[in-house]
C-alpha positions as CSV (number, residue, x, y, z in Angstrom):
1,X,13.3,22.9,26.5
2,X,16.7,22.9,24.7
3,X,16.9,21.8,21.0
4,X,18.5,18.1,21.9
5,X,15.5,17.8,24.3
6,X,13.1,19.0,21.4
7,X,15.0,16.5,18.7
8,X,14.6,13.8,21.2
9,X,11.1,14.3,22.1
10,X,10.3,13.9,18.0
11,X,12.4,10.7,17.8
12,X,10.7,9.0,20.3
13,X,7.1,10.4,18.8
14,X,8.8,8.4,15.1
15,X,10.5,5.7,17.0
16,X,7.6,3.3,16.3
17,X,7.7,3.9,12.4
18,X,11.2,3.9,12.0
19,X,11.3,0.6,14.0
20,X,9.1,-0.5,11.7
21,X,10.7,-2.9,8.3
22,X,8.0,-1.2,6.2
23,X,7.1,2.5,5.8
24,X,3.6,3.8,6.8
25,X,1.6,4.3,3.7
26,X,0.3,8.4,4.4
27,X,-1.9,9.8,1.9
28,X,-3.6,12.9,1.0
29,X,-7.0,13.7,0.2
30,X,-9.0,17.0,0.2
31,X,-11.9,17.8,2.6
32,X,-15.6,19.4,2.5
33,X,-13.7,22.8,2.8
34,X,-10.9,22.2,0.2
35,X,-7.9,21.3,2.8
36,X,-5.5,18.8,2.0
37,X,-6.1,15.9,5.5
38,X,-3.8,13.1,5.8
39,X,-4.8,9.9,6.2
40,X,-2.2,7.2,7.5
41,X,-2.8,3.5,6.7
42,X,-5.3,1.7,4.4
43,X,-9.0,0.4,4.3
44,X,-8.7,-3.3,5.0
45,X,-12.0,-4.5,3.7
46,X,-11.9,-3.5,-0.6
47,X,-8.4,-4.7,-0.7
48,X,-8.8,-7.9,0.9
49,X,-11.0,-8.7,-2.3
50,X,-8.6,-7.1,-4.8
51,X,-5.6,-8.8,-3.0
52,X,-7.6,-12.6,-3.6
53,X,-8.5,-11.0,-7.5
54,X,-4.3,-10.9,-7.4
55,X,-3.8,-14.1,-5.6
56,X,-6.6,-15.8,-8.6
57,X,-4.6,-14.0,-11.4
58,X,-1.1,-15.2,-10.2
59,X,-2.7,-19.3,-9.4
60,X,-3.8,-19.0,-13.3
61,X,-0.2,-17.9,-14.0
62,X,1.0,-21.1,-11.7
63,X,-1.7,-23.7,-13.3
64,X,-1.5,-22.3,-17.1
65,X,2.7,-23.4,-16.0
66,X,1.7,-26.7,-15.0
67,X,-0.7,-27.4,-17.8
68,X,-3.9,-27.5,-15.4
69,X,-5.3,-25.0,-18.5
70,X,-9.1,-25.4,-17.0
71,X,-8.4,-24.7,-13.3
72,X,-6.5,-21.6,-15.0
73,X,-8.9,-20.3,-16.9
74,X,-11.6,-20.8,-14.0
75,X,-9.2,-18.8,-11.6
76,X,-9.2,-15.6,-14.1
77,X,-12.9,-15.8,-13.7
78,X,-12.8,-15.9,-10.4
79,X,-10.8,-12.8,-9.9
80,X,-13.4,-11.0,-12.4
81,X,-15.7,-12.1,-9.8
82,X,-13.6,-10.5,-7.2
83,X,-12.6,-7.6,-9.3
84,X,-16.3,-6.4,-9.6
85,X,-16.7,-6.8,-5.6
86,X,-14.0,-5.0,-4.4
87,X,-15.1,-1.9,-6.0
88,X,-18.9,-2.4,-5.0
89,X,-17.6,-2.7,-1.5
90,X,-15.2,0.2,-1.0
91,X,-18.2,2.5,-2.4
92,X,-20.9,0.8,0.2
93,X,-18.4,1.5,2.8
94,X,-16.9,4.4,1.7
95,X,-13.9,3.5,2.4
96,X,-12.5,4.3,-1.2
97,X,-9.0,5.7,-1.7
98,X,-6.3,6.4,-4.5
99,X,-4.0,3.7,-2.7
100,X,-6.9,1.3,-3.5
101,X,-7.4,2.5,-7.0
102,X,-3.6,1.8,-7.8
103,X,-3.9,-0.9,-6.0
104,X,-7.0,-2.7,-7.8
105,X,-5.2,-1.3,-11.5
106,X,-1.9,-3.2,-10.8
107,X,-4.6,-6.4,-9.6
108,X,-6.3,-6.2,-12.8
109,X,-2.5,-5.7,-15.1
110,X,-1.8,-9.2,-13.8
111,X,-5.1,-11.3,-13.4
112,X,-6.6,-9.8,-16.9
113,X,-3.6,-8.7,-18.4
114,X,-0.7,-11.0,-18.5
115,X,-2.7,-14.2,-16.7
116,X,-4.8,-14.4,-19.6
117,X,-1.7,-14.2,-22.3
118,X,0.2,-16.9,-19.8
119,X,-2.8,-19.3,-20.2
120,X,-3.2,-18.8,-24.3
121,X,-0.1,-19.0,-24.9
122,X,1.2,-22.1,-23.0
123,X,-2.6,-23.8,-23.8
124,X,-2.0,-23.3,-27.4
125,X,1.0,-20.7,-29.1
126,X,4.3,-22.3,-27.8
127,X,4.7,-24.3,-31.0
128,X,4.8,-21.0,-33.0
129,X,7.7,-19.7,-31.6
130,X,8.1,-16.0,-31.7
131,X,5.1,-15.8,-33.8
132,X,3.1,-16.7,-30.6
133,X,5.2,-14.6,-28.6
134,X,3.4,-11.6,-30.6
135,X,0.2,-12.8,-30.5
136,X,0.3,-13.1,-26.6
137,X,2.2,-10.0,-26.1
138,X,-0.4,-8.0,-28.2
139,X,-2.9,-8.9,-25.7
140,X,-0.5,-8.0,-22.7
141,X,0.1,-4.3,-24.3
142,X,-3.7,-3.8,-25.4
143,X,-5.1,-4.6,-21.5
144,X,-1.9,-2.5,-20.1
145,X,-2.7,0.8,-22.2
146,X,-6.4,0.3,-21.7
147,X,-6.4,0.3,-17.9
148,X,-3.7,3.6,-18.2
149,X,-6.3,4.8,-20.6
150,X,-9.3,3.8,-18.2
151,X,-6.9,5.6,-15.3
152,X,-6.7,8.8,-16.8
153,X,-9.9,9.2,-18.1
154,X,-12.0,8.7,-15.3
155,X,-14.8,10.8,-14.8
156,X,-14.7,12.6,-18.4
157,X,-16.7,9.5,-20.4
158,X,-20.0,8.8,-20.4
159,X,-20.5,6.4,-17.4
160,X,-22.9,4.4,-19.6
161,X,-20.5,3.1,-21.6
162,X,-17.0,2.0,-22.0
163,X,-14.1,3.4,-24.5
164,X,-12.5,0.3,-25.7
165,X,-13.3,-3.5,-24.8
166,X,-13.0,-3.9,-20.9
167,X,-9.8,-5.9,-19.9
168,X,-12.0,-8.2,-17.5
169,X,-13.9,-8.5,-20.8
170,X,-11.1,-9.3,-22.8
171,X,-9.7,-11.8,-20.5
172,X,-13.1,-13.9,-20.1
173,X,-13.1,-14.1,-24.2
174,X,-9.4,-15.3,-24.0
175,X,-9.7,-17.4,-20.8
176,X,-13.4,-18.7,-22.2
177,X,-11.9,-19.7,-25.4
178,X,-9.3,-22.3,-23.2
179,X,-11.8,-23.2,-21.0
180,X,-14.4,-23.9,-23.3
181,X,-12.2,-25.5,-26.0
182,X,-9.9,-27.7,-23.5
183,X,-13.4,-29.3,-22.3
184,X,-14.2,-30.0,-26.4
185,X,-10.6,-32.2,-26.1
186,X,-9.3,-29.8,-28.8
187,X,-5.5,-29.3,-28.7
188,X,-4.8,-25.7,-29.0
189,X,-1.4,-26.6,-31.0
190,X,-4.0,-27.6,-33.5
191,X,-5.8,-24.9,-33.9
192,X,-2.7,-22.1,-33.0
193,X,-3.7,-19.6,-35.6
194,X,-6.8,-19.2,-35.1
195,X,-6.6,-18.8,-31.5
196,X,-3.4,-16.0,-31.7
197,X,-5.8,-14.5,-33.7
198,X,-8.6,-14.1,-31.6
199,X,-6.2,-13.7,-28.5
200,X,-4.4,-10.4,-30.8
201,X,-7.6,-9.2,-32.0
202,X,-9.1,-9.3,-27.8
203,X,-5.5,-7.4,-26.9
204,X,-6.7,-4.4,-30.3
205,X,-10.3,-4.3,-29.5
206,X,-9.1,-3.1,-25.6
207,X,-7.5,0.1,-27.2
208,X,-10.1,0.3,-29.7
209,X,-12.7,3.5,-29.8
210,X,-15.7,0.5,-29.9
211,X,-18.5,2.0,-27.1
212,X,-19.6,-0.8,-24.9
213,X,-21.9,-0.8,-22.8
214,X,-20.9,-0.6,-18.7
215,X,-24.3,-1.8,-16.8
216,X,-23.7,0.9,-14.2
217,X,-26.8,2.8,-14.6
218,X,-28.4,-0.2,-13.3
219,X,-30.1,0.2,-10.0
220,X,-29.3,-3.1,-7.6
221,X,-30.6,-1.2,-4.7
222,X,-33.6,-0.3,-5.8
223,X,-37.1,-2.8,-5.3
224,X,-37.8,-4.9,-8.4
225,X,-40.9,-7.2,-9.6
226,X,-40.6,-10.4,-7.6
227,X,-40.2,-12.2,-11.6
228,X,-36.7,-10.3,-11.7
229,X,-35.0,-12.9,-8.7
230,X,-36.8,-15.6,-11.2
231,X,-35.0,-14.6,-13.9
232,X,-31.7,-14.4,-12.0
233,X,-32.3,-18.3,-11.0
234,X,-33.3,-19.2,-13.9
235,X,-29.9,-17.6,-15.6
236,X,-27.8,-19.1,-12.8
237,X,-29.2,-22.6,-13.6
238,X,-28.6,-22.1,-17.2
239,X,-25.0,-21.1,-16.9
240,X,-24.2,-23.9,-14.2
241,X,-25.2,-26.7,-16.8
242,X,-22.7,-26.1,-19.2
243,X,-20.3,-22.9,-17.2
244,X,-17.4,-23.2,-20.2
245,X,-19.5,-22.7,-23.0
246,X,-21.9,-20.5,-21.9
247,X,-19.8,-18.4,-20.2
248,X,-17.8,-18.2,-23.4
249,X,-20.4,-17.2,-25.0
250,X,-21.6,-14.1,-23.3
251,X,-18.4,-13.0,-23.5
252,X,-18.2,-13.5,-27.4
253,X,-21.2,-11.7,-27.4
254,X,-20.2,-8.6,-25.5
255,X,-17.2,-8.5,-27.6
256,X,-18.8,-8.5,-31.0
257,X,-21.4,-5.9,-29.3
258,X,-18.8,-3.0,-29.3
259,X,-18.3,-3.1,-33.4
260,X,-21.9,-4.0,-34.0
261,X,-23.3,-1.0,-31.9
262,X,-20.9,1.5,-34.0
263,X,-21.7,0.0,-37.2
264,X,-25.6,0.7,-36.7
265,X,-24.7,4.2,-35.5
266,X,-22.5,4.8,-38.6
267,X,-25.4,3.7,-40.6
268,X,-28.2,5.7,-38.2
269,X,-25.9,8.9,-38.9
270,X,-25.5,8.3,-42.0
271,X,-29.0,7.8,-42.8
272,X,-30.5,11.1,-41.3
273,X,-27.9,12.9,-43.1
274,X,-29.2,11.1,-46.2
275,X,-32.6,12.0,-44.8
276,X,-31.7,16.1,-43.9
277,X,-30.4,16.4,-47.3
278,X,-33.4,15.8,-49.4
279,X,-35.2,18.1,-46.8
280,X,-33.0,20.8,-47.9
281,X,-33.7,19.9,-51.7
């Protein structure tokens, strides 16, 4: 076979992915015995959740615009909703991969990132000018360096817990606080401070050293006492007679958790050093 024969033969093998308007995504992972295998194309299934997680974040952006502030701050909870399936599913499946990792990280920048700052800041921090600007754009840097944090750390934490306030986390105290105060009839104009106050101190508490606690020790597979599923019911029915509030709440709660927990610590520490030292005396 001559060389243009050989060249020719290797075009036509191409000639469907060069026809093609968009590249095929190829990616590298490394197998039982330490090879490098490639892998062309992705797994359908996880990213069809994190593409409607993006799809939720962007409709909040779109509503928060058109001043539907609750059907915004109901869609960032949806994508949290979405969020915490799409990882669920790619590990069930086992169809997890670092395009899908990117993937849901770039999801989360929008839907719990700059969503959340959108919604605040049109609900209630366009009267302060640049003032509000800071306020909201705190928030947008703290859940952008927490997920590159989150990124780059995987694996080397403690899987029990969490280095910084989760960015789902800080979005549902941000989103809450519109959802639940917008159903109160209070103007956020009114009340501006206050809320770029909370929104900036959501935005530091993501970079923040605070330990909270990840539930991923929790078994879900395993059986459970037939009262647990009661429990579950009787939680669902609680939070679907008043979703704003309560929602709101929990999420208040988890946030204040992270400080709380290290001040007892602080003070545990401190205490049975108190305690060693009049040992030693």
């Amino acid at each position: 076979m001559t060389e243009h024969q050989t060249q020719k033969t290797e075009s036509e093998q191409d000639a469907p992915h060069t026809l093609l308007p968009i590249d095929e995504h190829v990616e590298e992972s490394h197998g039982p015995d330490g090879k490098k295998i490639r892998h062309k194309g992705i797994y359908l299934l996880p990213n069809l959740f994190t593409t409607a997680a993006l799809f939720s974040g962007f409709y909040a952006i779109v509503s928060a615009m058109d001043g539907n502030f609750a059907h915004a701050a109901v869609a960032v909870f949806v994508a949290m909703v979405l969020d915490g399936l799409d990882g669920r599913v790619a590990r069930l499946t086992n169809t997890q991969s670092a395009f899908g990792a990117e993937y849901d990280s770039l999801s989360d920048m929008v839907a719990f990132g700059v969503a959340p700052a959108v919604v605040v800041f049109s609900w209630a921090l366009t009267d302060m000018g640049k003032v509000g600007w800071v306020f909201a754009f705190i928030y947008v840097a703290g859940a952008a360096l927490r997920l590159a944090r989150f990124n780059t750390h995987i694996g080397d934490d403690d899987g029990r817990y969490f280095t910084g306030l989760p960015s789902p986390s800080g979005a549902g105290l941000v989103a809450g606080m519109v959802w639940s105060l917008s159903d109160f009839g209070i103007n956020g104009g009114d009340i501006s401070v206050l809320v770029g106050i909370m929104t900036a101190l959501g935005g530091l508490l993501m970079v923040s050293n605070f330990r909270y606690y990840s539930f991923k020790d929790l078994d879900f597979k395993g059986r459970v006492p037939f009262f647990v599923i009661l429990v579950v019911v009787l939680v669902f029915a609680i939070i679907s007679s008043d979703p704003s509030r309560i929602l709101w709440a929990i999420f208040v709660g988890y946030t204040v958790s992270g400080p709380v927990m290290s001040l007892w610590r602080w003070k545990q520490r401190n205490k049975r050093a108190v305690e060693q030292g009049e040992e030693k005396l």
